[in-house]
C-alpha positions in Angstrom: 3.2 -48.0 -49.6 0.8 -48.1 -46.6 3.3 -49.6 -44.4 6.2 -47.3 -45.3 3.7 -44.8 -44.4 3.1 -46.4 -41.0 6.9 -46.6 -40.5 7.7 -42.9 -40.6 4.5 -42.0 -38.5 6.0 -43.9 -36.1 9.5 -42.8 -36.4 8.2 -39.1 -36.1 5.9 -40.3 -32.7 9.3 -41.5 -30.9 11.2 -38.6 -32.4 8.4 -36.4 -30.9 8.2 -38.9 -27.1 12.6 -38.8 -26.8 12.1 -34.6 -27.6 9.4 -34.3 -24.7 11.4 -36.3 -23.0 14.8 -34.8 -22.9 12.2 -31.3 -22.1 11.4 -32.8 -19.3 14.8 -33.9 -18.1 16.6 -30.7 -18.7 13.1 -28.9 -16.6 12.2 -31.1 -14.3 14.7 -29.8 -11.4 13.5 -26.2 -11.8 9.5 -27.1 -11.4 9.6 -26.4 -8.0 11.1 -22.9 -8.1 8.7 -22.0 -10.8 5.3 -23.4 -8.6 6.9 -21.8 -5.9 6.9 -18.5 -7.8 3.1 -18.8 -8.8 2.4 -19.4 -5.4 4.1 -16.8 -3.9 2.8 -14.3 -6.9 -0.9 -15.9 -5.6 -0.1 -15.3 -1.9 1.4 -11.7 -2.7 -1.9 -10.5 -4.6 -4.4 -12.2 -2.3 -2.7 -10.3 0.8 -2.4 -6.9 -1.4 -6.1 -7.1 -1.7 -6.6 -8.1 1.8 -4.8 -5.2 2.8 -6.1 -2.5 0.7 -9.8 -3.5 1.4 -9.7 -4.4 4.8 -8.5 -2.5 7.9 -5.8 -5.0 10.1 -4.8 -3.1 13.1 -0.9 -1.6 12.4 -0.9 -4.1 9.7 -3.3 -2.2 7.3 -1.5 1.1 8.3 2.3 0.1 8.0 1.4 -1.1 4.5 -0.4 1.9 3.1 2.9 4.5 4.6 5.2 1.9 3.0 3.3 1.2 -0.1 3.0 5.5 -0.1 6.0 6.4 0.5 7.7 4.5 -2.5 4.7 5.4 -5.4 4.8 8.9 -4.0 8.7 9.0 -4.3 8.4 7.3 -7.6 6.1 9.4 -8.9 8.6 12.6 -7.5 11.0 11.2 -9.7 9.2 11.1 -12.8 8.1 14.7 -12.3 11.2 15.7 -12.1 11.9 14.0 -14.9 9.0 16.1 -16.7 10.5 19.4 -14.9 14.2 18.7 -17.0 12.8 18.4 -20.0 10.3 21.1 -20.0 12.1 23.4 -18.4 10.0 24.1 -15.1 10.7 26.1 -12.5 9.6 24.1 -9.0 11.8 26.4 -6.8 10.3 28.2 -3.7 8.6 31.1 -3.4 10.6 34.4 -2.2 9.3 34.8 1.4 7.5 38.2 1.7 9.4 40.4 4.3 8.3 43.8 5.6 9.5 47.0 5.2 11.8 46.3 7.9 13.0 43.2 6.6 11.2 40.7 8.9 9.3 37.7 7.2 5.3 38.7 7.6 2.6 36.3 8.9 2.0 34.9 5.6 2.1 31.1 4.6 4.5 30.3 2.0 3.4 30.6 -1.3 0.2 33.1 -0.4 -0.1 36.4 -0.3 -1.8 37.9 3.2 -5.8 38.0 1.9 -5.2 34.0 0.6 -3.1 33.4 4.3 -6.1 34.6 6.1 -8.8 33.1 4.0 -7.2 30.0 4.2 -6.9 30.2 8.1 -10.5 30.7 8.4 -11.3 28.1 5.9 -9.9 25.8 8.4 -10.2 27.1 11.8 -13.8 27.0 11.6 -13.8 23.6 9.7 -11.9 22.1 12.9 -13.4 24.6 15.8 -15.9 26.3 14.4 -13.3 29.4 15.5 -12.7 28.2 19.3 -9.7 28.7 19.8 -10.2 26.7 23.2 -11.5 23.8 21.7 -10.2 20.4 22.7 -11.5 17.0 20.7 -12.3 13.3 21.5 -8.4 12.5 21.3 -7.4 16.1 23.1 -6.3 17.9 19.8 -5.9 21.7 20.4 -7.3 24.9 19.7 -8.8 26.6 16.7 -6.6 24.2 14.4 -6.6 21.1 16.3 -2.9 20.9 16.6 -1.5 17.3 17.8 2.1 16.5 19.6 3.3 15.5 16.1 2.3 19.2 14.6 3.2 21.1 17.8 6.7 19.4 17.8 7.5 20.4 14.3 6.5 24.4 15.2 8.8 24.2 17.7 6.3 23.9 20.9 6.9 20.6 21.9 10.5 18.5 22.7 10.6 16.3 19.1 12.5 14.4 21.0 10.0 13.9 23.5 7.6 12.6 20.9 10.0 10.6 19.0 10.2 8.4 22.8 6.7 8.6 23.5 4.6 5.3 22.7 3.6 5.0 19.4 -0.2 6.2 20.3 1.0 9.0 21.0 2.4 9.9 17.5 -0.8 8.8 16.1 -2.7 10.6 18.2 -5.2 8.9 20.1 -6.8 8.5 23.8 -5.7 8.3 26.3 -2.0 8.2 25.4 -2.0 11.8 23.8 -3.7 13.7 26.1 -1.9 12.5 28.4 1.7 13.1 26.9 -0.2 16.7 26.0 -0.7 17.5 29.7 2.4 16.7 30.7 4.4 20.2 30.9 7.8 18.3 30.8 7.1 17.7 27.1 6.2 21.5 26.3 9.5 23.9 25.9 7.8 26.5 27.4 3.9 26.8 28.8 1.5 24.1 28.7 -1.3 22.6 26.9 -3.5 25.4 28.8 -1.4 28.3 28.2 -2.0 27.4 24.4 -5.3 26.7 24.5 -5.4 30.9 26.1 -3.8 32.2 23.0 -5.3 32.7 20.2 -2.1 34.6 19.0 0.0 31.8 19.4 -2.3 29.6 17.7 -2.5 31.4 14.7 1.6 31.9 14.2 1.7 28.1 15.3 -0.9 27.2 11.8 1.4 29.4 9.7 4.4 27.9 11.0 2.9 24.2 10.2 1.6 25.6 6.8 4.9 26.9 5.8 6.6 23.9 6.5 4.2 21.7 4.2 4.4 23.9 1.5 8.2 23.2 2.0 7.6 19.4 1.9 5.1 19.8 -1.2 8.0 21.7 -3.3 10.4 18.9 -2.4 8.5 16.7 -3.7 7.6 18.3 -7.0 4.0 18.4 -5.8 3.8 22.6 -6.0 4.5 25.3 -8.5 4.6 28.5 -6.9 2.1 29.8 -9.8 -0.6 28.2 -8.6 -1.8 29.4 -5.1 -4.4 27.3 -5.2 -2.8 24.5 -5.5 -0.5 25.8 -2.6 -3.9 26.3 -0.3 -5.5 23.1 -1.2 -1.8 21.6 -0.3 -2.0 23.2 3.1 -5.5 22.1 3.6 -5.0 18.3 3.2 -1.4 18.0 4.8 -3.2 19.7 8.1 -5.5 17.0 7.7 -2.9 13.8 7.6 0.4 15.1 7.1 2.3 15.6 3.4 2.6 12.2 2.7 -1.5 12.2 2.6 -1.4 15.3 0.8 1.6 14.0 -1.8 -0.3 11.0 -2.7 -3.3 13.2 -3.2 -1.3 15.7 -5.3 0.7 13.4 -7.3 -0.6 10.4 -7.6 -4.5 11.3 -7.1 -4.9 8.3 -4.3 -7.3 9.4 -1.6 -7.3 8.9 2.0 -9.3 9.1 5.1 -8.6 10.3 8.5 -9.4 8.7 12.3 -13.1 10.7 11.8 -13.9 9.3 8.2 -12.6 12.7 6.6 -11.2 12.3 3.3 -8.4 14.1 2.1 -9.6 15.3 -1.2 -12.4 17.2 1.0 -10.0 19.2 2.4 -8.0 19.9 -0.4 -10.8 21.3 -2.4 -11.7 22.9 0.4 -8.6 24.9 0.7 -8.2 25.4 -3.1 -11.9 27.2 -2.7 -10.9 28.9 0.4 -8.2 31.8 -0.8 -10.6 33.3 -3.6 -13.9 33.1 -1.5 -14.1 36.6 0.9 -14.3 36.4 4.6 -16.2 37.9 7.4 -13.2 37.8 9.6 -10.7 39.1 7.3 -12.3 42.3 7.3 -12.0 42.8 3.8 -11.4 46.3 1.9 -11.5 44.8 -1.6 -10.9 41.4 -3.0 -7.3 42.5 -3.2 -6.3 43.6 0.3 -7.3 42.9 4.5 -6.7 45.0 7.3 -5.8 42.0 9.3 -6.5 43.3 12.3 -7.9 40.1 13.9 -3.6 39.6 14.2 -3.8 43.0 17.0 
């Protein structure tokens, strides 16, 4: 009885040894895609990490605008997703015009009093209202506009900054200052005559502004019900652009800028901005503005 016992142990040992091996015959050929797809899942997470915790010069910053640009556009989707099924409105606001029918110096989205609460939320957070004020990497005015910003209002060739070297577009010394004193890039004055116009200046911010809050609708990142929103919207895209302020919006990922600023600073900041009252609005009531400081 014991050795018949015995026996079928060992039958069921071999039967158990020719399984593993026939396992390993049929496997054996695909081991080295499989290590080599632990590997590269290792290599992949080690230099994510890398990345996200350590700055590499152009590295570091072509990852996060890749890595960005597809979660914000992702995240776009499923909003719009959301919209379709709940039956949101995301279109644009209707422009306000005057009695004449010309658009009036308001930012898209924002009534006057918010515009110009906004404006001086920011112009004195960048210039402390000097509207000649120039920075460590020559940014202008009361707003700090760069060649990237002053290109999109219209003030500079895009095309001269879309040739320039890539300093330039970021913004820094001494590439920028230089491309910015160079009147060959300006369609019309110069980096001085702007700095003399306070005017100018303030038509250039709402041109900028309305353009972002543009970009924000587009990507599902504004509802024109929420003007605070809108301002804070405004705030961080003049900070780093609308892709900052999209992944800020949408996705709540935070950013910094070249001086350590963090996005979310300025969009609370601008979501504060349009219901606090001004001094240099020259407010009637909390409804309405004289607006003068436009004359």
């Amino acid at each position: 009885m014991q050795a018949t016992t015995e026996r079928e142990l060992l039958r069921r040992v071999r039967r158990i040894d020719n399984n593993l091996l026939q396992v390993q015959e049929q496997t054996a050929h695909r081991m080295p895609q499989l290590w080599a797809a632990i590997v590269g899942l290792l290599v992949c997470a080690i230099g994510t990490h890398t990345l996200e915790t350590r700055n590499i010069p152009f590295i570091s910053d072509y990852y996060e605008l890749s890595t960005d640009f597809i979660a914000n556009n992702a995240a776009t989707a499923g909003v719009a997703v959301g919209d379709w099924l709940g039956d949101i409105d995301r279109s644009l606001p209707t422009e306000a015009t005057a009695p004449n029918g010309t658009v009036t110096s308001t930012i898209l989205g924002l009534n006057e009093l918010q515009t110009c609460r906004l404006m001086m939320a920011l112009r004195g957070r960048e210039s402390t209202h000097n509207y000649q004020s120039t920075n460590w990497a020559y940014y202008l005015g009361g707003y700090q506009f760069g060649a990237s910003a002053l290109a999109v209002v219209g003030l500079i060739h895009q095309s001269a900054v879309d040739q320039a070297p890539r300093r330039v577009r970021q913004g820094l010394p001494p590439q920028h200052k230089q491309f910015l004193l160079n009147t060959a890039n300006w369609k019309q004055g110069s980096a001085n005559d702007f700095l003399n116009n306070p005017a100018l200046q303030d038509r250039a911010f709402i041109a900028l502004a309305t353009a972002n809050v543009k970009a924000g609708f587009a990507s599902c990142a504004l509802i024109k019900t929420k003007p605070e929103r809108i301002a804070g919207y405004v705030a961080a895209a003049h900070l780093k652009g609308s892709g900052a302020a999209n992944s800020w919006y949408l996705r709540g990922k935070d950013s910094r800028d070249g001086n350590g600023t963090n996005t979310s600073d300025y969009a609370q900041m601008g979501e504060r901005a349009i219901n606090q009252r001004s001094q240099y609005c020259q407010e009637k009531s909390p409804e309405s503005t004289s607006w003068s400081f436009w004359k």
